[in-house]
Structures are given as C-alpha cells and as structure tokens.
C-alpha positions as CSV (number, residue, x, y, z in Angstrom):
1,X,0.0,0.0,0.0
2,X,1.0,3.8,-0.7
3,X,2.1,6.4,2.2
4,X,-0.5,7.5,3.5
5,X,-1.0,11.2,3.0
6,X,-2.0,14.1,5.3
7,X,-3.4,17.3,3.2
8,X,-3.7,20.3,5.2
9,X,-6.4,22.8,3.4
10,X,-5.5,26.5,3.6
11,X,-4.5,25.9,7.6
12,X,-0.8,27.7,6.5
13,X,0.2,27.8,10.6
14,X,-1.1,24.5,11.0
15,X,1.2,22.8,8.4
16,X,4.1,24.7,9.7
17,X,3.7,23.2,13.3
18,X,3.6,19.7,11.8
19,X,5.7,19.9,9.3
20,X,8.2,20.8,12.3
21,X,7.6,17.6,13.3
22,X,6.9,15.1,10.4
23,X,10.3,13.1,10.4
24,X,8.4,11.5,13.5
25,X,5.1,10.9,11.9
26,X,3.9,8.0,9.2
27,X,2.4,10.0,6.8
28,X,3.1,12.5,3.8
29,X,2.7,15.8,4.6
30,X,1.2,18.2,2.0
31,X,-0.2,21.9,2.1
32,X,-2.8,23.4,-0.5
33,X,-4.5,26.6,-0.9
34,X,-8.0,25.5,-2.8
35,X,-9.7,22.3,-2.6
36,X,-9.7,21.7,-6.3
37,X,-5.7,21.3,-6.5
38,X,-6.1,19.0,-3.3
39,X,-8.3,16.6,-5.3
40,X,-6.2,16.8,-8.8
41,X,-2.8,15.9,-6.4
42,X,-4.8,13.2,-4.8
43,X,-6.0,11.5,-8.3
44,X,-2.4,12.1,-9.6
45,X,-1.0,10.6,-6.8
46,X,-3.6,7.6,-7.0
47,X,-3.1,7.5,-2.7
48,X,-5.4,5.5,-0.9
49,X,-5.5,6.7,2.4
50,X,-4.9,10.6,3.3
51,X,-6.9,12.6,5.4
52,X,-7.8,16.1,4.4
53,X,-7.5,18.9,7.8
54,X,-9.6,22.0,6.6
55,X,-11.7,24.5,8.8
56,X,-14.8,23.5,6.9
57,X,-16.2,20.7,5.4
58,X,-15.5,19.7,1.9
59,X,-18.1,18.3,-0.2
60,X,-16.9,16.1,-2.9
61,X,-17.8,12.7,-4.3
62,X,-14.2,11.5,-4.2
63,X,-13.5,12.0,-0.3
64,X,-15.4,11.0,2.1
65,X,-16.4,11.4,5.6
66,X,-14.0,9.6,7.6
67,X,-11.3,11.1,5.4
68,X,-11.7,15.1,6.7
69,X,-11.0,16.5,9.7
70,X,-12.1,19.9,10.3
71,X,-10.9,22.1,12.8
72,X,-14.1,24.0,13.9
73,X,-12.8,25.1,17.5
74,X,-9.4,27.0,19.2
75,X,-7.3,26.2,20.7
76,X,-6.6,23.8,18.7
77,X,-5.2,20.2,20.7
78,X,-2.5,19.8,19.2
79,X,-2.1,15.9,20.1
80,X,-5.9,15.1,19.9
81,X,-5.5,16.0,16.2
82,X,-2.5,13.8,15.6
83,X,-4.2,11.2,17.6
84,X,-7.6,11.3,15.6
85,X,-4.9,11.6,12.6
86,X,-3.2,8.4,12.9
87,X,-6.4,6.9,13.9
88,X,-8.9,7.8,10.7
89,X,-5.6,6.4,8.6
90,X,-5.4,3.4,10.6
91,X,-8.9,2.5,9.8
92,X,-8.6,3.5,6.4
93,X,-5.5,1.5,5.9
94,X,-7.7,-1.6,7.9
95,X,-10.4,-1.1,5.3
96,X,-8.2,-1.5,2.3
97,X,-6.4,-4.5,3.3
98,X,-9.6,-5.9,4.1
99,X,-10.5,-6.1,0.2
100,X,-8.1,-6.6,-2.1
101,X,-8.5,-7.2,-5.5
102,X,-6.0,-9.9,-7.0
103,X,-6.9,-11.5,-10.5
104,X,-10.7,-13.7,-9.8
105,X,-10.1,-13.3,-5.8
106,X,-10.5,-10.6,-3.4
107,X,-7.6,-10.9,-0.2
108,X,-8.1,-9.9,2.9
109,X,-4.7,-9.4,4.8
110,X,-6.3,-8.8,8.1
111,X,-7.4,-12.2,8.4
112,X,-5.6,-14.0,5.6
113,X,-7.8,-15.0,3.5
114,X,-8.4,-14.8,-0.2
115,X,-11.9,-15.4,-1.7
116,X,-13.6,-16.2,-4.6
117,X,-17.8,-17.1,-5.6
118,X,-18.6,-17.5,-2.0
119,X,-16.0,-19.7,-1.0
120,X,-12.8,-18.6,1.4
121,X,-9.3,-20.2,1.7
122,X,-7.4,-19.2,5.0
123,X,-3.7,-18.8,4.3
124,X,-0.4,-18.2,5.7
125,X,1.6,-15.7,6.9
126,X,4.4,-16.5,4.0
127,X,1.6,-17.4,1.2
128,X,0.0,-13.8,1.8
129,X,3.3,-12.1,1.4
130,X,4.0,-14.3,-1.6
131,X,1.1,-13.1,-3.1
132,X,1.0,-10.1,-2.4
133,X,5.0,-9.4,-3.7
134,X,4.0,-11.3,-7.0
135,X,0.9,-9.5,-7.9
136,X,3.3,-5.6,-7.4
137,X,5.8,-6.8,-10.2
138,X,5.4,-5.8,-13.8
139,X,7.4,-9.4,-14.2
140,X,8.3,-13.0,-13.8
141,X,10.1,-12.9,-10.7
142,X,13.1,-15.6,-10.7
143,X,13.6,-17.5,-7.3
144,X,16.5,-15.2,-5.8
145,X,14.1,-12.7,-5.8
146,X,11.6,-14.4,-4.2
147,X,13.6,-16.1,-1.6
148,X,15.2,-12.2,-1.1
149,X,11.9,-10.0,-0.8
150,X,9.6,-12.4,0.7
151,X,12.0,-14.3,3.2
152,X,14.5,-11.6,4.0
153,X,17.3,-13.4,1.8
154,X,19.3,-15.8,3.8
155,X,22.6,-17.6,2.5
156,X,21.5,-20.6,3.8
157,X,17.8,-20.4,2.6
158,X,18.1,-23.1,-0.3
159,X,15.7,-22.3,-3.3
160,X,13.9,-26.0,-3.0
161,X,12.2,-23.6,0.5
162,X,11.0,-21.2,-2.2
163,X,9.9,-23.5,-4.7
164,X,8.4,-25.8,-2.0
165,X,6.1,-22.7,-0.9
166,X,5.3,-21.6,-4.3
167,X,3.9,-25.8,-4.9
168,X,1.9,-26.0,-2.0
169,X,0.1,-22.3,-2.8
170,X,-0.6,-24.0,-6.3
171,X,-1.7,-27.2,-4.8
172,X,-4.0,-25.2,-2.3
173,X,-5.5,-23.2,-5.3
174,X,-5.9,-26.5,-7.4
175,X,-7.5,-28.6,-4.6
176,X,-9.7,-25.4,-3.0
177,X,-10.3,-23.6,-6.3
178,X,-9.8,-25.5,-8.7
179,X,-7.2,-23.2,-10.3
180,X,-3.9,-24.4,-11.7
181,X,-2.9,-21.2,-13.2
182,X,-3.1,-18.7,-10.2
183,X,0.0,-18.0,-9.9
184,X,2.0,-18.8,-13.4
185,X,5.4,-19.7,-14.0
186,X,8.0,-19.3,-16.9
187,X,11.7,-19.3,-17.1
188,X,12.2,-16.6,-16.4
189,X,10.2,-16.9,-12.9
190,X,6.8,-16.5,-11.2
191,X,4.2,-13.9,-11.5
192,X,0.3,-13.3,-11.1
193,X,-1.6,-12.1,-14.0
C-alpha cells in the first residue's frame, strides 16, 4: 500500500507546526490553498488513504467522511488531532487491506484470506506475502528474488524452500479452487496475471 498522505487545506500555521515535526510521523505531509488542486494531487497521486485537515467541510464525491478533519474550534489540541490523525488512517489503511482485488479473488490481509464465488481459503503468513510481492511486479520474478523479498534473503535459505512454498500455494488453489494457473510460471520466474 501507498504512504498515507495528510493534506492540510488553507490551515498555513497548521502545516508549519507539523511539518516541524513530520520526520516523527507516518504520513506524507502536503499543504494546499484550494480544494480543487487537493483533489487533482490526490487522483495524480492515486493514494489510498490521506486525510484532508480544513476548517470547513469539503463536499466532494471522491473524499469522504471519515477522510476530513475539520478544525471548527481553538485552541486547537494539538495531540488530539495527531491522535484522531493516525487513527482515521489506521482504519482507512484496515479497510483497504480488508479487500483486495488480486486477478478472480478478493484478499483480505487482516485475516488471511483470499476469496472467490462465495468460498474462502485461509492462508499463511508466507503465502499472503508471496502473493502479495507477486501480484506488485510488472514481471516474472526468478527465485532469488523471491527467496530475497519475501523471506529476508538468507545464504542458507536453499531455493527448493522457495519453490516448496510456491507448490503447495498452487496445490492449495488446485484442490480449494480448482485453479492451476493462479500463480503462473516461466523461465524466467513467477508472477500473477
């Protein structure tokens, strides 16, 4: 998943104070003057989860509730706002991973399983991130890769551990789902259409 983002609306003073402090935050940090900008960067930027600060409300299709926070009263709490912050983007973040959309399935890495027509197939720690790693390449991903990404690369890690994972994910598709071509191979490696 992208950074998350933070836009801060026309609230100059407010981005100033956090931007002081951003190297200890988890989120992008971005100022704009009009709200029509905001939503072009945002589209642009294709990011899932941001949060828009503003001292009014915004009405747009494209954002919703849970994704503005508008600062209505001063003082402002500082720390209650970085609080409800990280919080709306946690959910948000929650939310996506709950429904992901890989080829005929839909993955939820909250609980670890991938779905498809009704049925559900609960899966591993490993088999997730497998998954997941294949379906971000633009390629076939060779076994070195593999075995460096997904397991942290070890020198001792042989490649039959890699190739052992990557047959019982298949068999698990084949038997569950009756899909032998899930994840595909070549020679030049592995990948997920």
């Amino acid at each position: 998943m992208n950074k998350s983002a933070v836009y801060i609306l026309n609230l100059e003073d407010l981005y100033n104070i956090i931007f002081e402090i951003k190297n200890f935050l988890n989120f992008d940090l971005l100022k704009f003057q009009d709200e029509k900008s905001l939503i072009e960067d945002q589209k642009n930027r294709g990011i899932k989860s941001f949060i828009v600060v503003a001292q009014e409300k915004i009405n747009n299709d494209l954002i919703n509730d849970n994704q503005i926070i508008t600062i209505e009263k001063y003082p402002l709490n500082f720390l209650r706002l970085i609080e409800k912050i990280h919080t709306n983007l946690l959910m948000q973040q929650y939310d996506y991973q709950s429904n992901i959309t890989i080829s005929n399935y839909k993955l939820n890495i909250n609980s670890k399983v991938i779905s498809s027509k009704g049925q559900n197939l609960k899966l591993t720690e490993r088999e997730t991130h497998i998954i997941l790693f294949l379906k971000k390449q633009k390629q076939p991903i060779n076994i070195n890769i593999l075995q460096k990404e997904v397991w942290g690369y070890s020198e001792d890690l042989e490649t039959h551990t890699v190739e052992t994972h990557i047959y019982r994910l298949r068999k698990k598709f084949k038997i569950f789902f009756n899909d032998d071509a899930f994840i595909k191979s070549d020679k030049k490696g592995y990948f997920i259409q």
